[in-house]
C-alpha positions in Angstrom: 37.7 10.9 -4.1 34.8 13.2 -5.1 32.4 13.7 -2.4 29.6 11.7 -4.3 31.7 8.6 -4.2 32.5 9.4 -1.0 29.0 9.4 0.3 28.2 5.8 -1.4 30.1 4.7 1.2 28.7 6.6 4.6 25.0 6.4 4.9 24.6 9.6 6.8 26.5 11.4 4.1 25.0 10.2 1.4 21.3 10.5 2.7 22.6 14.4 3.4 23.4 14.6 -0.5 20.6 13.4 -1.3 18.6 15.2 1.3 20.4 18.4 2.2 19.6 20.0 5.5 19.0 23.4 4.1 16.3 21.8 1.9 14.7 19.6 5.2 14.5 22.9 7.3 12.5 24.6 4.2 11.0 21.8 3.3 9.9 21.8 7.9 8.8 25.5 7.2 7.3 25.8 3.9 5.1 22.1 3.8 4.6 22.5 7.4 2.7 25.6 7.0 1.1 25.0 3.3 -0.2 21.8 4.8 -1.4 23.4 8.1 0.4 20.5 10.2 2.0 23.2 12.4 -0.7 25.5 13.0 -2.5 22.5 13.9 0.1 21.5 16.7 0.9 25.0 17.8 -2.0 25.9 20.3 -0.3 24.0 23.4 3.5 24.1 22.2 3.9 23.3 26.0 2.1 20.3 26.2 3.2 19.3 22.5 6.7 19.4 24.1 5.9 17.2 27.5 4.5 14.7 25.0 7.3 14.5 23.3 9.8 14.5 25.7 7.4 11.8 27.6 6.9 9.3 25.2 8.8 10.4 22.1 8.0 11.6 18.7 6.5 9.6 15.7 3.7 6.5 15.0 3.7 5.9 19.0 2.6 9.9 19.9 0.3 10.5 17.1 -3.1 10.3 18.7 -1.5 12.0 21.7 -0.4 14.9 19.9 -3.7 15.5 18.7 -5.6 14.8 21.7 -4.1 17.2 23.3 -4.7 20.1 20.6 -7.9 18.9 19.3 -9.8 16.3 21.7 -13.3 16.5 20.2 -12.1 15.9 16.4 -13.2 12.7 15.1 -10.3 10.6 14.8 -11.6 7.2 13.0 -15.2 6.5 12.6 -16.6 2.9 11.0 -20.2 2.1 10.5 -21.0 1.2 14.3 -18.4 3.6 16.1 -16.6 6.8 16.2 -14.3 8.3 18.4 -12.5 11.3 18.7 -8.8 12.0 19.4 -9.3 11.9 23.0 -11.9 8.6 23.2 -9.2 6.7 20.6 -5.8 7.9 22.8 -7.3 6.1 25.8 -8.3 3.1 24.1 -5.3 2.5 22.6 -3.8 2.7 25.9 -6.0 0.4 27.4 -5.9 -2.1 24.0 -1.6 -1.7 24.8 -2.1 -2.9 28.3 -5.1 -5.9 27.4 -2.3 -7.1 25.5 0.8 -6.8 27.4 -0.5 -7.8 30.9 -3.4 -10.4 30.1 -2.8 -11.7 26.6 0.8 -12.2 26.9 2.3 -10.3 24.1 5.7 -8.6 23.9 8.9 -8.5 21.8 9.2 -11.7 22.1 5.9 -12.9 21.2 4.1 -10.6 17.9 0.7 -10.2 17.5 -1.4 -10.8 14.4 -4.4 -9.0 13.2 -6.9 -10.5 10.9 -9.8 -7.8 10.6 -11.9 -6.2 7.8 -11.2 -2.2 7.6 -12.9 -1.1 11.5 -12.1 1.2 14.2 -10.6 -1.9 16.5 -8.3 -2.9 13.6 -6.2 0.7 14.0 -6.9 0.8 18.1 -5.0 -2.6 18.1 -2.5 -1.7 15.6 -1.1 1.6 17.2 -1.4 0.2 20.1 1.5 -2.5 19.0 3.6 0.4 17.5 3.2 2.3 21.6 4.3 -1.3 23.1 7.6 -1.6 20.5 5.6 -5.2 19.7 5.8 -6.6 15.9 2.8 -6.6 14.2 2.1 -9.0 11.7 -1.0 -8.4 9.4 -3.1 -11.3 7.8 -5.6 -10.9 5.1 -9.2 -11.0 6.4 -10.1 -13.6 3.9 -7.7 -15.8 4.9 -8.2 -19.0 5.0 -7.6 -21.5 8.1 -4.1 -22.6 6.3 -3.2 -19.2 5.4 -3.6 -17.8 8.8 -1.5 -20.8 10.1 1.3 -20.0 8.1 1.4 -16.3 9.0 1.6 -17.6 12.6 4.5 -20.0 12.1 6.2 -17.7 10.0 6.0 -15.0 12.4 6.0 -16.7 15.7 2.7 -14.7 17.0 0.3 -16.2 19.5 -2.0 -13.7 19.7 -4.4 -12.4 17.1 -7.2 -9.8 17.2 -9.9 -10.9 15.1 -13.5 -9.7 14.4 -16.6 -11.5 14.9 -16.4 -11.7 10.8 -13.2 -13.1 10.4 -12.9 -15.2 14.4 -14.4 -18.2 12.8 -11.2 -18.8 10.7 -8.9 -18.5 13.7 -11.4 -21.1 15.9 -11.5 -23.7 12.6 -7.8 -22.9 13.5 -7.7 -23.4 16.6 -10.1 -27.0 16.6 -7.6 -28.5 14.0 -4.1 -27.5 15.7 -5.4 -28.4 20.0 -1.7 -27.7 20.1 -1.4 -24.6 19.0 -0.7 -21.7 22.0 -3.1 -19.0 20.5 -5.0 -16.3 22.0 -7.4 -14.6 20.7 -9.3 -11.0 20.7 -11.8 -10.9 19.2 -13.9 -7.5 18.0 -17.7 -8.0 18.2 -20.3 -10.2 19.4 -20.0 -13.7 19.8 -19.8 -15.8 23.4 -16.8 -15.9 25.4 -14.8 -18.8 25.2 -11.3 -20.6 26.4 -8.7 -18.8 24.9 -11.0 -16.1 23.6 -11.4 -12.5 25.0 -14.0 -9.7 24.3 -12.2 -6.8 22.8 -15.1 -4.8 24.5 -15.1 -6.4 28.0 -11.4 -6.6 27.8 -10.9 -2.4 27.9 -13.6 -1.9 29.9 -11.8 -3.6 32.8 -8.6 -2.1 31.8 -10.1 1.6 32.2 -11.7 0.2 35.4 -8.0 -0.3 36.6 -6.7 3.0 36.3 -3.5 1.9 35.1 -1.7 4.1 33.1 0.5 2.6 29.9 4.5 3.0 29.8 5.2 3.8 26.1 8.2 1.5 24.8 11.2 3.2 23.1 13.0 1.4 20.0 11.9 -0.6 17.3 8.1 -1.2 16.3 8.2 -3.5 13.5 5.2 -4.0 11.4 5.2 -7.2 8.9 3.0 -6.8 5.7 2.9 -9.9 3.5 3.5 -9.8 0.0 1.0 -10.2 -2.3 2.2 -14.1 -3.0 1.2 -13.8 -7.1 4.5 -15.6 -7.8 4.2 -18.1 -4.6 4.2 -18.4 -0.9 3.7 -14.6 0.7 7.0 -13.2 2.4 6.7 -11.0 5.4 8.5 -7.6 4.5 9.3 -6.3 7.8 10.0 -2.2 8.6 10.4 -0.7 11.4 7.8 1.9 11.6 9.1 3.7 15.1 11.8 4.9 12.4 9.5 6.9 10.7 8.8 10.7 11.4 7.9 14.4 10.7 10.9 14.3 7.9 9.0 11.3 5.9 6.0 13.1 6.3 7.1 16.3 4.9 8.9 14.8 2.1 5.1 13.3 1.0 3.7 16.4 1.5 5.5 18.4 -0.3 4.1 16.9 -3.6 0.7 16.0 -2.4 -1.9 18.5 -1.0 -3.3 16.8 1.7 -4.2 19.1 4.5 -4.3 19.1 8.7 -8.1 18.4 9.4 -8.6 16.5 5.7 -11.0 13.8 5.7 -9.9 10.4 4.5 -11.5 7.1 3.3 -10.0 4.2 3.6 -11.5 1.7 0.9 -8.4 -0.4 0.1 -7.5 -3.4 2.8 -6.2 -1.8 5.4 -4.3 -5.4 5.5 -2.2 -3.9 2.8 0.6 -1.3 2.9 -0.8 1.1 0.4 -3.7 1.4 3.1 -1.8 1.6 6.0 0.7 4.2 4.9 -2.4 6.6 4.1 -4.0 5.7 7.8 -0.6 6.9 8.9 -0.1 9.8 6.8 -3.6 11.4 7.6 -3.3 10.6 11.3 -0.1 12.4 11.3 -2.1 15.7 9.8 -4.9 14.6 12.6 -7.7 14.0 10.0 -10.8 11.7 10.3 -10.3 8.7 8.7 -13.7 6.7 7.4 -13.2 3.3 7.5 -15.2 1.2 4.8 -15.6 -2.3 5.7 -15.4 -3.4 2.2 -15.2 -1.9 -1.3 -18.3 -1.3 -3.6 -18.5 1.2 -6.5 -21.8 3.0 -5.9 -21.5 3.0 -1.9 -17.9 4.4 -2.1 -18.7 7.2 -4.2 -21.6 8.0 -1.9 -19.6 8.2 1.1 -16.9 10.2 -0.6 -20.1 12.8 -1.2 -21.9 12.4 1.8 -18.6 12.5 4.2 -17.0 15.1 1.8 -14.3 13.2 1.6 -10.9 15.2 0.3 -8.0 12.6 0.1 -8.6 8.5 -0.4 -6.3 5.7 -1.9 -7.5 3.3 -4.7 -6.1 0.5 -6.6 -6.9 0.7 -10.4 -9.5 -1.5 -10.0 -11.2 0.1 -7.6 -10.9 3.3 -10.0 -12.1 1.6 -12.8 -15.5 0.4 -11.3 -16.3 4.2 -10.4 -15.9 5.6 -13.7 -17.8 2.6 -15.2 -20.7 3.6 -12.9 -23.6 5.4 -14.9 -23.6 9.3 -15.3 -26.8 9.8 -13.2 -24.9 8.0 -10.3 -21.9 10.4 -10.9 -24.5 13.4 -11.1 -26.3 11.9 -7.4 -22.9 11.8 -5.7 -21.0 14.7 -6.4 -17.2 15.2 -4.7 -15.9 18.8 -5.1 -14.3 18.8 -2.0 -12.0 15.7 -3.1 -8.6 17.1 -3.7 -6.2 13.6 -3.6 -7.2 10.8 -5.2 -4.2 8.4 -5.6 -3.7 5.1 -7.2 -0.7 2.4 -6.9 -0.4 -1.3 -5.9 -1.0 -2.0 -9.9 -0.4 -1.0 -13.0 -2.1 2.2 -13.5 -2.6 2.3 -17.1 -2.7 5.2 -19.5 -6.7 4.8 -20.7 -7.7 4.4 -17.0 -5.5 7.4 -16.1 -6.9 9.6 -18.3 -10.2 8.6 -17.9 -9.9 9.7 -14.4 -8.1 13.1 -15.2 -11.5 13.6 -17.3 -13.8 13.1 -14.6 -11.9 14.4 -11.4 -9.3 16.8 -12.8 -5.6 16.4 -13.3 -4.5 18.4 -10.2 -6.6 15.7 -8.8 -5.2 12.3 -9.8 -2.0 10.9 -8.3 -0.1 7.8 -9.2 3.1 6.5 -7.5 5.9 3.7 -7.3 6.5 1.9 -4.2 6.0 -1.5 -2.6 5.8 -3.2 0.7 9.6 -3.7 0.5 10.9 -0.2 -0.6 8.2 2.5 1.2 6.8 5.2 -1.0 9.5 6.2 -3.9 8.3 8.4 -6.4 5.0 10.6 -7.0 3.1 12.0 -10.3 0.2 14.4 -10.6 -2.0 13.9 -13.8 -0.7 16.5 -15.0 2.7 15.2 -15.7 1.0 12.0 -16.5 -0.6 14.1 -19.3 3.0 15.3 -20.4 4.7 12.0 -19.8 2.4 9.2 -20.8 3.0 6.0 -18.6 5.2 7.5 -16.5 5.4 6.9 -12.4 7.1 9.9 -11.6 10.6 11.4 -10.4 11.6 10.3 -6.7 10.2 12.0 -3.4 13.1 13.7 -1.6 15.5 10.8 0.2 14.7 8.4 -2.5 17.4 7.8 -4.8 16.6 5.5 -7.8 18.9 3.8 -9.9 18.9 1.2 -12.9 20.9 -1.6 -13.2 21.4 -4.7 -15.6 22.1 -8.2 -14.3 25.9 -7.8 -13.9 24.7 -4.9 -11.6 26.1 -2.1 -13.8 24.1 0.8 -13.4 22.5 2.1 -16.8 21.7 5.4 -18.4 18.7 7.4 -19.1 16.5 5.0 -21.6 18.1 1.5 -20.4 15.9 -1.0 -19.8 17.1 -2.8 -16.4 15.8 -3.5 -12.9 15.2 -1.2 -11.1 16.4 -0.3 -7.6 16.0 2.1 -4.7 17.9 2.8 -2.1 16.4 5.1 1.4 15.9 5.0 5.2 12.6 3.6 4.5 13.7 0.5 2.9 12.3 -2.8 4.4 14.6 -4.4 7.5 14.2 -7.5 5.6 11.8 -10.4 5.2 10.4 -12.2 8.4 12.8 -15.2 8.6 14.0 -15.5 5.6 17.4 -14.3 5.2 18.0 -15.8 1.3 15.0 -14.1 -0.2 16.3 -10.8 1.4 19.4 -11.2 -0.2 18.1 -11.8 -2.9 16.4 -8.2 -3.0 19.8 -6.6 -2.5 22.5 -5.2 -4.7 25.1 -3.5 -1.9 22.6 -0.7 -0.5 20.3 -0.8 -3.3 17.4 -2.8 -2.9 14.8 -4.3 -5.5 11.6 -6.0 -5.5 12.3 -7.3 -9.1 10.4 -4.6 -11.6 11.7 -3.8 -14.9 11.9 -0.3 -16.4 14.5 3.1 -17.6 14.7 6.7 -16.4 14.1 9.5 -18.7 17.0 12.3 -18.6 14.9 13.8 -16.5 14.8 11.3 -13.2 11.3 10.0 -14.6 10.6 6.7 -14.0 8.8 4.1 -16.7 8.3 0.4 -15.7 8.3 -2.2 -18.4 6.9 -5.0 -16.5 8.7 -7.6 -14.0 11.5 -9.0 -14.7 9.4 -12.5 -14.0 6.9 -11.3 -16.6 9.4 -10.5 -19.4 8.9 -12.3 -22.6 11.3 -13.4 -24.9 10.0 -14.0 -28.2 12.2 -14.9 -31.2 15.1 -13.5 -29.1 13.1 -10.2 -28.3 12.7 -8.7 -24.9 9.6 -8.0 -24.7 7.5 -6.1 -21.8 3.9 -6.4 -21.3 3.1 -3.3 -19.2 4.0 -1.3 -22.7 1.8 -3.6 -24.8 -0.8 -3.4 -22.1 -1.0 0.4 -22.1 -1.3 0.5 -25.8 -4.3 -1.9 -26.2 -6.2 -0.4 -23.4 -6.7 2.1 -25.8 -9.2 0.2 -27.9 -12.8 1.2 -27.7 -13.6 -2.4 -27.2 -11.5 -3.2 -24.4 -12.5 -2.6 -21.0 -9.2 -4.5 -19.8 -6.3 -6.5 -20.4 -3.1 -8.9 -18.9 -0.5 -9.7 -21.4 1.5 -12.6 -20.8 4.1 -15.0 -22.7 3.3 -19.1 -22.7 5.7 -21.5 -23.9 6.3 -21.9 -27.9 8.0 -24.3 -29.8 8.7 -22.3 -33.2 9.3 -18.6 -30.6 10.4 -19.9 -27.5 7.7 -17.8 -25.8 4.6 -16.6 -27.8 2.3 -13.2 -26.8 -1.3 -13.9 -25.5 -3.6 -11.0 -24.8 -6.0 -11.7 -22.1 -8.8 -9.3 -22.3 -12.1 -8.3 -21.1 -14.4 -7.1 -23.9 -16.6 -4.3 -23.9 -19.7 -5.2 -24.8 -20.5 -8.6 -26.9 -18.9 -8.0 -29.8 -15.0 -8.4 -29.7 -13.1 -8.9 -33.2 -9.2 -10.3 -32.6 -8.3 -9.9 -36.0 -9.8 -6.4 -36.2 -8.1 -5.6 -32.8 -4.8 -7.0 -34.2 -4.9 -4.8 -37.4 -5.9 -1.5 -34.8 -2.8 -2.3 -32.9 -0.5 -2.4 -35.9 -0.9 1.6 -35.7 0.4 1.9 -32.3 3.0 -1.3 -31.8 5.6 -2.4 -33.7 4.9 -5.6 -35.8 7.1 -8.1 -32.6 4.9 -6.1 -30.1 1.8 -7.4 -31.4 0.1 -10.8 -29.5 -0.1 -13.6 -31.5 -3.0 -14.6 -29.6 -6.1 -13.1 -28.2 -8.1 -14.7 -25.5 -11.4 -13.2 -24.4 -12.1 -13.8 -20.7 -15.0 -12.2 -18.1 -12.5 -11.1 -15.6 -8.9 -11.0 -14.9 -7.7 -12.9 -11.9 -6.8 -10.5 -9.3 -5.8 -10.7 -5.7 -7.4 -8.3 -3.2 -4.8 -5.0 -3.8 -5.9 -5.5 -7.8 -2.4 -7.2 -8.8 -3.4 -9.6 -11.8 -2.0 -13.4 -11.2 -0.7 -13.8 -14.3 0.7 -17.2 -13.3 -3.0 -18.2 -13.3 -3.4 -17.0 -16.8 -0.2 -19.0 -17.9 -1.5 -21.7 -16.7 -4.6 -21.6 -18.5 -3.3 -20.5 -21.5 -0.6 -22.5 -21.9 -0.3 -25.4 -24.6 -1.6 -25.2 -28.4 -3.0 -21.7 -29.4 -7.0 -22.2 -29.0 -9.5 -22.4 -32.1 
């Protein structure tokens, strides 16, 4: 049996294949260094080392380590807060204890947090990861039958809210009198039953003295799915898993430095947000909190907080560009060295725009989701080689495409694709037939479509949901997509497939115009150039904005919906 074989049937062997050891130890020396991540920790070696054989190593010990090397560094700062290493180590020691010894939480009973992107939001979430407590994350603009089925899905009965988002959780609360909630809530506001002040709540608990016990094991964090196909799933991983290897692996394709500045601008609800709190808290940067996007004041702060690394959806990235030169020329960022996209379709017009206004050593795309972790990386300057592409896989990613008898295809194959790591999700929260689902042996899917060039690049197609057949021809939108960004008079575009009687599915082109003036016809003869004649939507629909949830993911299913029927005069 030849070792490869061998290793697809021991995990630790294979992940060794993949990952050799001599490669992790360079990778330990060489990205550790480059980065400045062990220069950073190496002023108290001794006290690093008490840490860690205190209270362990990873997501729980973060703050600690840096504490103890750089105290007076500002850790997180929001617009009515900041603290440094030392002030947020101690609050999220006393946030652990509120918690555990007031509120009731443990393993047994997870906690929720519904909160726009602010300081309390990542005091109360690492303090979950330092207690071994799940954490289950609701969108702040949940509604009060949203937030209700988080909590029955995920069994928590306590949630720390803001004063922003606590009025949800009381309308909650009013309706279900049966319901054994908690809550703690962030802010102003009065007390009231069943309600605690963040505030008053850990200045008692520094008032006590009492110092926290920091749980070994599991600290499983639940981010739900974007729902644009149906009820949200809670993808759960187990984030005390996660260490300096993970780290290093990210590093050693992105240049993101010890000491780096980072804004967060995306919902820190999301995973794409939270893996980028975690990453730049592991290189004990400041991370800016912005409570909520906006074009002109993001690209301010990234000037006036010389911002160097910060995640945005497409969206996002598209309403900066489209902001007027004299903006641009009022906000400069030359000390921004990452700016990386994901959670949507990146497409080629938009990436290139961006690689002419920040630089192609700046611009970063990537493939991942809640369910799989981060699996593959590009820099615009491959995106400038490879047009569309999302990259080849990050060390201890393995990538593989399969076809729907789950034989695994070659380079150029359409099929789903599948990954297969440590970082995988555990599963989703109660719902053992939609994890099964996801799986194929080891391998695990969230259902895209796409091929791998002979050189490990990766190309998505679409999902496998959004595939249209039409007049027997597989047919994938994120291709046509790219190709009609393109147009001058296009500012964007969602191509779906509705029902047809003569084509069994039919091609409709949602787009956005540029300007007033928008010509189908003349659009339809443009794209003759750059599509083959089956590639071309038979229908054209002009719309002011695509439906999008909050990470920038279009609901297409809205746009079927609407679309669906007779072609419109």
């Amino acid at each position: 049996m030849a070792l490869r074989d061998l290793g697809d049937r021991v995990p630790l062997l294979r992940r060794m294949l993949v990952d050799p050891p001599h490669r992790v130890v360079r990778r330990l020396i060489e990205t550790g260094t480059g980065s400045g991540l062990l220069g950073a920790l190496a002023g108290r070696p001794i006290e690093a080392l008490r840490i860690a054989a205190a209270r362990g190593l990873g997501v729980r010990t973060l703050h600690t380590l840096h504490a103890a090397s750089a105290p007076d560094r500002i850790a997180v700062v929001d617009p009515r807060r900041a603290l440094s290493y030392r002030e947020i180590d101690l609050e999220i020691d006393a946030v652990a204890a509120v918690l555990r010894d007031h509120l009731g939480a443990s393993r047994h009973a997870p906690v929720a947090v519904m909160m726009e992107n602010r300081v309390e939001y990542a005091t109360v979430w690492f303090a979950l990861f330092r207690l071994g407590i799940t954490c289950a994350h609701v969108g702040r603009h949940s509604t009060p039958e949203e937030l209700e089925f988080v909590l029955e899905r995920s069994g928590a009965r306590v949630i720390a809210v803001s004063e922003e988002t606590a009025p949800v959780a009381l309308a909650l609360l009013r309706r279900r009198s049966d319901l054994d909630l908690r809550l703690l809530r962030a802010g102003g506001g009065p007390q009231q039953s069943r309600v605690w002040s963040y505030d008053a709540a850990i200045d008692r608990q520094r008032a006590s003295g009492v110092q926290l016990h920091v749980e070994k094991g599991p600290s499983d964090n639940v981010v739900y799915t974007s729902g644009t196909t149906g009820k949200p799933k809670g993808a759960v991983r187990d984030m005390g898993a996660m260490g300096a290897t993970e780290l290093l692996r990210v590093l050693e394709r992105l240049p993101m430095h010890a000491g780096d500045r980072h804004l967060v601008c995306a919902p820190l609800y999301h995973s794409s947000g939270q893996v980028f709190v975690l990453l730049n808290t592991a290189l004990g940067a400041t991370v800016v909190m912005q409570e909520r996007f906006d074009a002109e004041d993001t690209l301010r702060t990234m000037s006036q907080q010389r911002i160097q690394n910060l995640f945005m959806v497409p969206t996002m990235i598209h309403r900066v560009l489209d902001l007027p030169e004299e903006v641009h020329a009022r906000w400069p960022t030359p000390e921004l060295r990452v700016l990386i996209s994901g959670a949507a379709p990146f497409n080629t017009a938009l990436r290139e725009r961006a690689v002419q206004r920040f630089g192609a050593g700046t611009i970063f795309d990537f493939y991942g989701a809640t369910e799989l972790g981060w699996v593959t990386l590009v820099d615009g300057h491959e995106m400038q080689a490879r047009p569309g592409t999302l990259g080849r896989a990050i060390a201890g990613q393995e990538l593989g495409i399969f076809d729907d008898e789950g034989h695994r295809l070659g380079p150029g194959e359409v099929g789903r694709v599948f990954t297969r790591s440590a970082q995988v999700m555990v599963g989703y929260l109660r719902d053992r037939g939609a994890t099964d689902e996801t799986k194929l042996g080891d391998w695990l899917t969230v259902d895209d479509l796409g091929y791998l060039d002979a050189e490990g690049y990766l190309f998505l197609t679409g999902r496998a949901r959004d595939m249209v057949i039409s007049g027997g021809v597989n047919l994938y939108p994120v291709e046509i997509e790219n190709a009609l960004s393109k147009h001058p008079d296009i500012a964007d575009v969602a191509v779906i497939g509705v029902p047809d009687v003569e084509w069994g599915e039919r091609l409709v082109a949602v787009v956005v115009a540029r300007g007033d003036a928008f010509d189908p016809e003349a659009v339809r003869q443009w794209a003759r150039s750059v599509l083959a004649p089956a590639k071309i939507p038979r229908q054209f629909e002009r719309v002011a904005e695509l439906p999008r949830n909050p990470t920038g993911k279009v609901l297409k299913r809205d746009l079927v919906a609407r679309f669906s029927g007779p072609p419109q005069a």
